[in-house]
py3Dmol code that shows the C-alpha trace and the ligand (Angstrom):
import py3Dmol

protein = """\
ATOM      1  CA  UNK A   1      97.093  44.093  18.317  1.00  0.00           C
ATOM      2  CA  UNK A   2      94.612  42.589  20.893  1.00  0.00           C
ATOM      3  CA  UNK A   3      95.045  39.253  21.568  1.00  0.00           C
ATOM      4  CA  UNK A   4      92.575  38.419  23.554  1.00  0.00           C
ATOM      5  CA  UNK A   5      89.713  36.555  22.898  1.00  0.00           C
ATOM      6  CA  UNK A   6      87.048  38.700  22.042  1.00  0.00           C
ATOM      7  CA  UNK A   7      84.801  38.922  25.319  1.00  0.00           C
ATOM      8  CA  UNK A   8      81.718  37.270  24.391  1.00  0.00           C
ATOM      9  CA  UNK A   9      79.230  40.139  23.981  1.00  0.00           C
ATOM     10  CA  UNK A  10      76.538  39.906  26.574  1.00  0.00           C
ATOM     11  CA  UNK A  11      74.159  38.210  26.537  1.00  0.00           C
ATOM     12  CA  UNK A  12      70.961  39.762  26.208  1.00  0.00           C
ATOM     13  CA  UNK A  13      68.745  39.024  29.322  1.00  0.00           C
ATOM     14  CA  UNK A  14      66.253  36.648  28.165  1.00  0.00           C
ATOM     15  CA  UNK A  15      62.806  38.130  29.290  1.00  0.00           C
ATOM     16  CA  UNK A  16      60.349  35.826  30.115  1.00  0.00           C
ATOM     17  CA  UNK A  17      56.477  36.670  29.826  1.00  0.00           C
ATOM     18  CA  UNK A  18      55.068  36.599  32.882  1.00  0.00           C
ATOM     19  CA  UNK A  19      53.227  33.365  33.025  1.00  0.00           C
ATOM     20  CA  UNK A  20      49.528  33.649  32.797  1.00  0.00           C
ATOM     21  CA  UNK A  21      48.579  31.858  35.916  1.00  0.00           C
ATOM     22  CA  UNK A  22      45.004  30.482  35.869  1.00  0.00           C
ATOM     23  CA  UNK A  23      43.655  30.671  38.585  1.00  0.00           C
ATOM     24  CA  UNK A  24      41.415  27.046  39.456  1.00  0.00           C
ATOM     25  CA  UNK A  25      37.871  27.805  37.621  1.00  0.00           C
ATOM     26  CA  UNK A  26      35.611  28.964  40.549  1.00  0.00           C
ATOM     27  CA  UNK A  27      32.876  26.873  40.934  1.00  0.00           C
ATOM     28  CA  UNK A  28      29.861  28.466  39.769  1.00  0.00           C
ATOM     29  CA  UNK A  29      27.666  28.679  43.451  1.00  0.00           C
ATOM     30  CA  UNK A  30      24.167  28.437  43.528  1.00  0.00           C
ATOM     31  CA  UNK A  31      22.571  30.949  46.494  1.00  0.00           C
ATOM     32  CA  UNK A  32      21.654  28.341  48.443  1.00  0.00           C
ATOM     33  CA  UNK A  33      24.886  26.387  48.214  1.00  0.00           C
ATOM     34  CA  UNK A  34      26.303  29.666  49.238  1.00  0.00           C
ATOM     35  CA  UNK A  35      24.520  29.410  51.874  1.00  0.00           C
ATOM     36  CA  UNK A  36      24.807  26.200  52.827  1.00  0.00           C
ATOM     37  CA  UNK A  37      28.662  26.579  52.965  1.00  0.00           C
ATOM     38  CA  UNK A  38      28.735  29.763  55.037  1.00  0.00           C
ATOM     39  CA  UNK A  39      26.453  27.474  57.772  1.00  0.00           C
ATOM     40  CA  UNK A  40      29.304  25.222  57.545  1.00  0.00           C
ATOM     41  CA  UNK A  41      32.116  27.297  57.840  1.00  0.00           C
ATOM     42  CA  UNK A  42      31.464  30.624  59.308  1.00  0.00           C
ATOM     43  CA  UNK A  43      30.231  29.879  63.247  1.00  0.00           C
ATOM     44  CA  UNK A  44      27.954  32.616  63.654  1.00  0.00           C
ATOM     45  CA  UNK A  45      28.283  33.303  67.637  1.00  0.00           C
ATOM     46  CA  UNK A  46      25.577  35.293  68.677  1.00  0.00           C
ATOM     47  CA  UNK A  47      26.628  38.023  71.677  1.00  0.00           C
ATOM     48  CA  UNK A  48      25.725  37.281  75.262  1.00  0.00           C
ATOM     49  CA  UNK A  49      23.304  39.263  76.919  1.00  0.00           C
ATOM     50  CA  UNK A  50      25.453  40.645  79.678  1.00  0.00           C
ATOM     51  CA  UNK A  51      22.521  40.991  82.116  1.00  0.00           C
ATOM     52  CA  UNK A  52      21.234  37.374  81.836  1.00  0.00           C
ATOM     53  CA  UNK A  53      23.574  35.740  79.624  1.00  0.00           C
ATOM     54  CA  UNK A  54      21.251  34.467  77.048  1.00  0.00           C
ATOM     55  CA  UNK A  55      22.704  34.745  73.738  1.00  0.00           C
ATOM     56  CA  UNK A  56      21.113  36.933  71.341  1.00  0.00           C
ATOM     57  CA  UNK A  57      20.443  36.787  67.988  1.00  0.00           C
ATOM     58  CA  UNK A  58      19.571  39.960  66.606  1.00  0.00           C
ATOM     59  CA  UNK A  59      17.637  39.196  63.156  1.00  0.00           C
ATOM     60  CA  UNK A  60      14.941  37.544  64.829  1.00  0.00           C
ATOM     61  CA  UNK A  61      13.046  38.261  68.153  1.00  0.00           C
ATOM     62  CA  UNK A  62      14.824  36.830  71.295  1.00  0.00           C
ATOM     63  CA  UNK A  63      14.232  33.092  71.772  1.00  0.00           C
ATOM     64  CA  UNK A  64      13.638  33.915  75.453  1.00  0.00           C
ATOM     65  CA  UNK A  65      10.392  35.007  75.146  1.00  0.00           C
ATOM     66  CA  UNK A  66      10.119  36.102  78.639  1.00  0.00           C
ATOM     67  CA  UNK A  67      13.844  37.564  79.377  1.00  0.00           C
ATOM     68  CA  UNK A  68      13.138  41.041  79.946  1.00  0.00           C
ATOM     69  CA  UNK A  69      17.063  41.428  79.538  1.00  0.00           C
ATOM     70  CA  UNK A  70      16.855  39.621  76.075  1.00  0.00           C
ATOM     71  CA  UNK A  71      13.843  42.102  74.821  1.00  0.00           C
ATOM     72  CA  UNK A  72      15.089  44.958  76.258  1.00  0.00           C
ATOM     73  CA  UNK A  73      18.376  44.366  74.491  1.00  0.00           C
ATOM     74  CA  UNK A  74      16.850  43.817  71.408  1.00  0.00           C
ATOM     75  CA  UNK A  75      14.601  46.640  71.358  1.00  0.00           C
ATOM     76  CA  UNK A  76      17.590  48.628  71.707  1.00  0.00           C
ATOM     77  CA  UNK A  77      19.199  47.638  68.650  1.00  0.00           C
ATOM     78  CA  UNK A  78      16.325  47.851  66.724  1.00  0.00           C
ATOM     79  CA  UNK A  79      15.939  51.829  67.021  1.00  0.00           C
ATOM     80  CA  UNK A  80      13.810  51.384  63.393  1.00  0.00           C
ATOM     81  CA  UNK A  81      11.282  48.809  64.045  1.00  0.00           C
ATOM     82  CA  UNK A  82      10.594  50.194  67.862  1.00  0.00           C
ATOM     83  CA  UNK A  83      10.058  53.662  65.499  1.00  0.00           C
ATOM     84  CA  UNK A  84       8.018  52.209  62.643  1.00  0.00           C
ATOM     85  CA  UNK A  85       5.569  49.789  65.634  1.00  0.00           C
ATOM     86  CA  UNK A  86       5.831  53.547  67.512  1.00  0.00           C
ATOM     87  CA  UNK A  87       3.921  54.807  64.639  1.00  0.00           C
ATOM     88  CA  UNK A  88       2.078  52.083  63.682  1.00  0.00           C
ATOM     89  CA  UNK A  89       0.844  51.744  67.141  1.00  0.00           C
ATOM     90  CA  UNK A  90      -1.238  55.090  67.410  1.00  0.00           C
ATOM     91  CA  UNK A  91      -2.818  54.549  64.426  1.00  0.00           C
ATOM     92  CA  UNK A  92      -6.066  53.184  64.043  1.00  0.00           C
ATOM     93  CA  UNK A  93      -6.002  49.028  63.451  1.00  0.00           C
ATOM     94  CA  UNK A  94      -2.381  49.437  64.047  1.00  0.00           C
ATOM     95  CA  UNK A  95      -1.898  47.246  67.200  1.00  0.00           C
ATOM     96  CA  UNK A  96      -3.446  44.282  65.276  1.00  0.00           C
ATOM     97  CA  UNK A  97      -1.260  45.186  62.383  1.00  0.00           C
ATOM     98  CA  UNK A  98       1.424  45.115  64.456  1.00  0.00           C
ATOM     99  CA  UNK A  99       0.246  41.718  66.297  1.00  0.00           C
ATOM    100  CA  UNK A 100      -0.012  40.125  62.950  1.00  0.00           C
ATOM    101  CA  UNK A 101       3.308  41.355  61.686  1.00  0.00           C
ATOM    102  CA  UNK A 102       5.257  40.743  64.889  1.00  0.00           C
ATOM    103  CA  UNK A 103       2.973  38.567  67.669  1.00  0.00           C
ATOM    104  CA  UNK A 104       1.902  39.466  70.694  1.00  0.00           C
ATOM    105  CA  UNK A 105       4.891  39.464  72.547  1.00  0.00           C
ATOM    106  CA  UNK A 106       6.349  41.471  70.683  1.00  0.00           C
ATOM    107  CA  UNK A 107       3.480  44.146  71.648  1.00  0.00           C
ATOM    108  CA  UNK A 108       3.965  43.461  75.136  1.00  0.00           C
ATOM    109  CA  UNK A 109       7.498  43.896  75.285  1.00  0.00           C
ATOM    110  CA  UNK A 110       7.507  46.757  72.796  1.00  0.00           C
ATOM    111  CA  UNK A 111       4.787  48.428  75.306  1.00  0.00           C
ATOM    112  CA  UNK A 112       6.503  47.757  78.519  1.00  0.00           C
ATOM    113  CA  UNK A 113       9.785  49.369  76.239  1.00  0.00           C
ATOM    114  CA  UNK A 114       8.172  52.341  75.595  1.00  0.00           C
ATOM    115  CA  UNK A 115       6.256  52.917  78.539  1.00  0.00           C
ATOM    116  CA  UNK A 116       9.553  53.177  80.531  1.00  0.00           C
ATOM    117  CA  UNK A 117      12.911  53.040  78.203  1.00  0.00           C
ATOM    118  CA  UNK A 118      14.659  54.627  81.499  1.00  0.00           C
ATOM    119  CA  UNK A 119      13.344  52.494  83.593  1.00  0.00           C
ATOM    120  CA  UNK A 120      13.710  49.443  81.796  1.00  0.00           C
ATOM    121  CA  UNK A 121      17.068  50.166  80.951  1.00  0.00           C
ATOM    122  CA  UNK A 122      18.243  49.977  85.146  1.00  0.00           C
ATOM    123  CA  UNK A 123      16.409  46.897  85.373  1.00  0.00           C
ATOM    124  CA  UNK A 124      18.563  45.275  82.586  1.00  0.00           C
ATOM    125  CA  UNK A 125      21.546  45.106  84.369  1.00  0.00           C
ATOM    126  CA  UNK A 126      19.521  43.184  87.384  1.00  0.00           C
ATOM    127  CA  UNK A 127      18.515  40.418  84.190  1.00  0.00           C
ATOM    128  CA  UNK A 128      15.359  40.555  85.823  1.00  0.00           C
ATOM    129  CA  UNK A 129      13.203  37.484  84.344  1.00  0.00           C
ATOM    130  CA  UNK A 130       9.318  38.676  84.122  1.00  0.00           C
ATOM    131  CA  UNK A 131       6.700  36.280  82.816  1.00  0.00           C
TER     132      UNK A 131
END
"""
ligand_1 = """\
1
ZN
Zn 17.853 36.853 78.310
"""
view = py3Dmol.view(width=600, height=400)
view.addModel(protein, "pdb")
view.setStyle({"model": 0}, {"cartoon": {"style": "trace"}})
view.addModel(ligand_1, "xyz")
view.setStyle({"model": 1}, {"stick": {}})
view.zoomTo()
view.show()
């Protein structure tokens, strides 16, 4: 006869739902709050021209309007536009077009650009100012 006290039978583990975390509402952002917000907390540093250490922001044409350095850098990373002004450019009316779309600097620069990609290319690394 077993006299022991009956084990107690185990007990089941009690399973817990995972608890539905909720998450804090996200505020509902209006684009230009967006915006306003990434100004505030994402410090956009532009890159340094190597060549004359003007910093360099890409989206709009170099504040140094007469840094060769600057322009010639940011012709280069703009393979497209310095394509679509290529075009543009031999076509009848297209040099005002492309005075009225982009200034005249930008024509100047664009011209020097393509008149000598080589040798403007050299000439970068001297950060050679011409006004
Ligand atoms: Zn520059």
């Amino acid at each position: 006869m077993n006299t022991e006290p009956l084990q107690d039978a185990p007990k089941p583990i009690p399973i817990h739902e995972p608890t539905t975390i909720i998450a804090d509402p996200q505020p509902q952002l209006t684009p230009s709050e967006i915006r306003k917000l990434r100004r505030q907390f994402v410090t956009v540093t532009h890159p340094r021209v190597e060549a004359c250490g003007h910093r360099l922001d890409l989206s709009r044409q170099p504040r140094m309007r007469n840094c060769q350095s600057c322009w010639g850098t940011w012709l280069n990373n703009h393979g497209e536009l310095v394509q679509t002004a290529d075009e543009l450019h031999s076509t009848d009316g297209g040099v005002d077009m492309l005075i009225g779309l982009q200034g005249v600097k930008f024509l100047k620069w664009f011209r020097r650009f393509m008149a000598g990609v080589a040798s403007l290319k050299p000439s970068l690394e001297q950060g050679g100012e011409i006004q």
